[in-house]
C-alpha positions in Angstrom: 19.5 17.2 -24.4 17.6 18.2 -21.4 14.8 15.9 -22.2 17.3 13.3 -23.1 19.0 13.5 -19.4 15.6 14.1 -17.4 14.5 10.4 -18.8 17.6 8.8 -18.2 16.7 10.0 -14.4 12.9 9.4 -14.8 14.2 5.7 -15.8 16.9 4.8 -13.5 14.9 6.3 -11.0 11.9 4.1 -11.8 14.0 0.7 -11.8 15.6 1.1 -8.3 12.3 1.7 -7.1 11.0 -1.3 -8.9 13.9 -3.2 -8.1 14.1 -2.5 -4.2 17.7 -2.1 -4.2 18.6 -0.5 -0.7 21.8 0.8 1.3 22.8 0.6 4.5 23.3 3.8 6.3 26.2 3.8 8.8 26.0 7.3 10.3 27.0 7.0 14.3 23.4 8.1 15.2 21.3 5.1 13.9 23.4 2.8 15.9 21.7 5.1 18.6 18.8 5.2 16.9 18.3 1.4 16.1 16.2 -0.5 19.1 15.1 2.9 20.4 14.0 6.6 18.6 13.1 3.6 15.6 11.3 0.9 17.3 8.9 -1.5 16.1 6.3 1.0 15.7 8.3 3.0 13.8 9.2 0.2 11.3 5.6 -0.8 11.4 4.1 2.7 10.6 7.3 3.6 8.0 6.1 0.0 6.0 2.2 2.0 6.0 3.4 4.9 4.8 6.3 4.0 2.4 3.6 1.2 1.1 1.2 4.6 0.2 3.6 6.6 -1.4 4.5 3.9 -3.7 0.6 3.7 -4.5 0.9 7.6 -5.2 4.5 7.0 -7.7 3.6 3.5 -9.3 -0.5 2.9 -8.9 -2.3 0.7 -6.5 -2.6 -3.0 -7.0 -5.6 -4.5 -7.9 -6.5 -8.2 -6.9 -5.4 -9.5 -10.9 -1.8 -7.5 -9.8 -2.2 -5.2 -12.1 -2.1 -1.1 -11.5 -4.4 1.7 -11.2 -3.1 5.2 -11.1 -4.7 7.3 -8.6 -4.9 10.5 -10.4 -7.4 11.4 -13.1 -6.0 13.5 -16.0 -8.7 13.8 -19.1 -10.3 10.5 -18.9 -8.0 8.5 -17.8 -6.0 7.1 -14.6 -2.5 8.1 -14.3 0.6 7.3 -11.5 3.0 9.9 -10.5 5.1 8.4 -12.4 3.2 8.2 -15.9 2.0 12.0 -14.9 5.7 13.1 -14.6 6.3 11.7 -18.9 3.4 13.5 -19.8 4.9 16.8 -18.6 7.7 16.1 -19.9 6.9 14.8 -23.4 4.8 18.1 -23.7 6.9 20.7 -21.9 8.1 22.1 -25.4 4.7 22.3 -26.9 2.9 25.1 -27.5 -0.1 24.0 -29.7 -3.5 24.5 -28.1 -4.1 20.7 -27.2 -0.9 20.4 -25.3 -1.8 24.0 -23.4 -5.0 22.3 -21.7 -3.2 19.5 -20.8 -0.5 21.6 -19.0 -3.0 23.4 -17.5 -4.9 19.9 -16.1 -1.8 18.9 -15.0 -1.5 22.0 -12.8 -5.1 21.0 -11.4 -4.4 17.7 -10.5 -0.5 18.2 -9.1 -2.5 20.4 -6.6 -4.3 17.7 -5.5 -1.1 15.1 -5.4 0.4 17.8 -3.4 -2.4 17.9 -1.0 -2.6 14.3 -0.6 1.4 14.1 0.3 0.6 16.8 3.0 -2.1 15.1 4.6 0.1 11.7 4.5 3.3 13.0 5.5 1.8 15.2 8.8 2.2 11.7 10.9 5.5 10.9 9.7 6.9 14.5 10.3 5.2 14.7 13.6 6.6 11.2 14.3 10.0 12.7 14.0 9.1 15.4 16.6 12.5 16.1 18.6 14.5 13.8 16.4 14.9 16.0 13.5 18.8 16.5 13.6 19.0 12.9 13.3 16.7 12.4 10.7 18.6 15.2 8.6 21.9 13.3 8.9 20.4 9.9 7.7 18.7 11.4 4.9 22.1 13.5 4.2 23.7 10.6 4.2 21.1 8.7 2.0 21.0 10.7 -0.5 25.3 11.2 -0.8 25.3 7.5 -1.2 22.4 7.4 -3.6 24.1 10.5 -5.6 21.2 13.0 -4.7 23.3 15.5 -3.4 20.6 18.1 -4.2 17.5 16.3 -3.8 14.4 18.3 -2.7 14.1 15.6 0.2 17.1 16.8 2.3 16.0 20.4 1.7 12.7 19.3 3.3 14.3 17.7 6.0 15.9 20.1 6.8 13.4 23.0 6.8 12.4 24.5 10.0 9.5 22.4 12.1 6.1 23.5 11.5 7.7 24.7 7.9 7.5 21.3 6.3 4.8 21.8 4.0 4.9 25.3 3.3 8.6 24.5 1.8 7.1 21.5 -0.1 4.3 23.1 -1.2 6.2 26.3 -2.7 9.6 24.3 -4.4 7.0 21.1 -5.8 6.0 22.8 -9.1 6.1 19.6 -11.3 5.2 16.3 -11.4 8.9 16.2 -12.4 9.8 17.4 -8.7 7.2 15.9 -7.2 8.2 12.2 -8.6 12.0 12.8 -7.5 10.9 13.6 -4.1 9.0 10.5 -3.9 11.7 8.3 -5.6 14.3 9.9 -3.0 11.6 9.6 0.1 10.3 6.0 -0.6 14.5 4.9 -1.0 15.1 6.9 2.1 12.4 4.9 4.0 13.6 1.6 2.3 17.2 2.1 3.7 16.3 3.4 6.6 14.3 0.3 7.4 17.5 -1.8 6.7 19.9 -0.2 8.2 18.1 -1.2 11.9 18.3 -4.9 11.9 17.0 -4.4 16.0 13.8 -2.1 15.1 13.4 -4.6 12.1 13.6 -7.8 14.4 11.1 -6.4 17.4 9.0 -5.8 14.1 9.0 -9.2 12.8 9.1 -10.8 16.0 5.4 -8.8 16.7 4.5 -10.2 13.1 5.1 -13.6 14.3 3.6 -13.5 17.3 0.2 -11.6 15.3 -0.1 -14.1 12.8 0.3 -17.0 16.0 -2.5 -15.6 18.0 -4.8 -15.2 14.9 -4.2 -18.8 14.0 -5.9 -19.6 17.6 -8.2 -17.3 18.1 -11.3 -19.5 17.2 -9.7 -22.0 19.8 -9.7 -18.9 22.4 -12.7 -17.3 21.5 -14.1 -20.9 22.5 -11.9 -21.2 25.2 -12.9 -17.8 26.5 -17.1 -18.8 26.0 -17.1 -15.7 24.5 -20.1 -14.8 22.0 -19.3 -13.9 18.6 -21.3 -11.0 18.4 -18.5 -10.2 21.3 -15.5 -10.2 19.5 -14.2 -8.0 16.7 -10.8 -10.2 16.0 -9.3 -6.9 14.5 -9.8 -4.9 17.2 -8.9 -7.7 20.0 -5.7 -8.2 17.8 -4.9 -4.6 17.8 -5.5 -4.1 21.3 -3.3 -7.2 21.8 -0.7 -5.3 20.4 -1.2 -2.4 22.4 -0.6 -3.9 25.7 0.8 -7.4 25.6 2.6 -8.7 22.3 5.7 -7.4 22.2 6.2 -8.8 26.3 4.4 -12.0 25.0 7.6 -14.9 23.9 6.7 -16.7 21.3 6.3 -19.8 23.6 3.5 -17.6 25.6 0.9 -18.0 22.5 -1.4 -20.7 23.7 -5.3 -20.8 24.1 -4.5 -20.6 27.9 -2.6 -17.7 27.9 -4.6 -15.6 25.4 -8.4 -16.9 26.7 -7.7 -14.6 30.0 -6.9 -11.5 27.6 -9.6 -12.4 25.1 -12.1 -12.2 28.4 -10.3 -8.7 29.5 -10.8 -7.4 25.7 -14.7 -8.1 25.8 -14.6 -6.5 29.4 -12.9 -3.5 28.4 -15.2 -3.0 25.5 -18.0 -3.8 26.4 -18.0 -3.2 30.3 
């Protein structure tokens, strides 16, 4: 019966993250939140790191679309996801085959762990100050997503600095470790919703990236700028830095950006 009710959650977990579904929170403080604490930054970092923890639960995708696992386990690639069945289909068996398997699984959810740590340090220290908040939204998240005892609010919850200590001492599966992940990546995907302000200043800056790109070779020629001059990455990101988001929409014109194209190479290359 156990095993019977641990893949019912292992499944319905996997289709809402396969399915995207999302909830908006309507806790007091995002309204607060919303434009502000979560700006377009935040959107744009929580998209970077949302997008890698669904590498680590469902596999990175290759340029035919298809998956690849990122964790090795006797041969062979595995997700988070397919790791956590394993355990499971074996977690009864004692035969010698099965015992070697458990204990590579042991070996390589140390290095999952490890990997989460090292990911999740800029998120937690992006949330620096605003932890009360954060533990109500994810409170909230995870009563309306009906994980009232999900790992993920006892995370949030744990004392600063504390973060991976806790995680590192209650993750003891791939069982745990995928529920976190599920309850984490849904977290981030309602949270993103739930602040249409933060979410427009994002896709606004989108926009406005993809506009100047589409120029630049008109700039860049513009500007009489050499090629060996201009990294368009950089200049895009520096861009971003310091002008986009006060750039309208109606600003994006060769004789506009050409001035900043000709402050870029200055900057960088004196």
């Amino acid at each position: 019966m156990k095993k019977i009710l641990f893949l019912s959650s292992l499944l319905t977990a996997f289709f809402l993250v396969r399915s995207e579904a999302y909830i908006i929170l309507e806790s007091s403080v995002i309204k607060i939140a919303d434009g502000t604490f979560i700006n377009a930054d935040e959107i744009e970092f929580i998209r970077k790191f949302r997008r890698k923890l669904l590498e680590y639960l469902l596999g990175e995708i290759l340029p035919n679309n298809q998956r690849k696992g990122k964790y090795h386990l006797q041969g062979k690639w595995y997700t988070v996801e397919a790791l956590a069945r394993i355990e499971q289909d074996i977690s009864g068996l004692s035969d010698k085959q099965s015992m070697i398997t458990k204990s590579a699984l042991q070996e390589v959810l140390t290095i999952a762990k490890a990997d989460f740590i090292v990911q999740s340090n800029e998120f937690i220290e992006s949330g620096r100050g605003a932890k009360n908040i954060m533990v109500v939204l994810i409170q909230e998240d995870c009563q309306k997503r009906g994980r009232p005892d999900s790992l993920l609010l006892e995370w949030a919850k744990t004392k600063e600095g504390q973060e991976s200590t806790m995680f590192e001492r209650q993750v003891t599966s791939f069982g745990d470790y995928y529920h976190f992940l599920k309850d984490l990546v849904n977290f981030l995907l309602d949270l993103t919703h739930s602040c249409p302000r933060a979410e427009a200043q994002f896709k606004d800056r989108v926009a406005k990236w993809g506009a100047v790109k589409t120029i630049l070779p008109v700039v860049i020629k513009k500007a009489h700028a050499k090629g060996d001059h201009v990294n368009e990455i950089e200049f895009l990101k520096y861009l971003k830095e310091r002008y986009l988001d006060s750039l309208l929409m109606s600003d994006i014109t060769p004789q506009v950006i050409a001035p900043l194209l000709t402050e870029y190479i200055k900057h960088t290359h004196g």
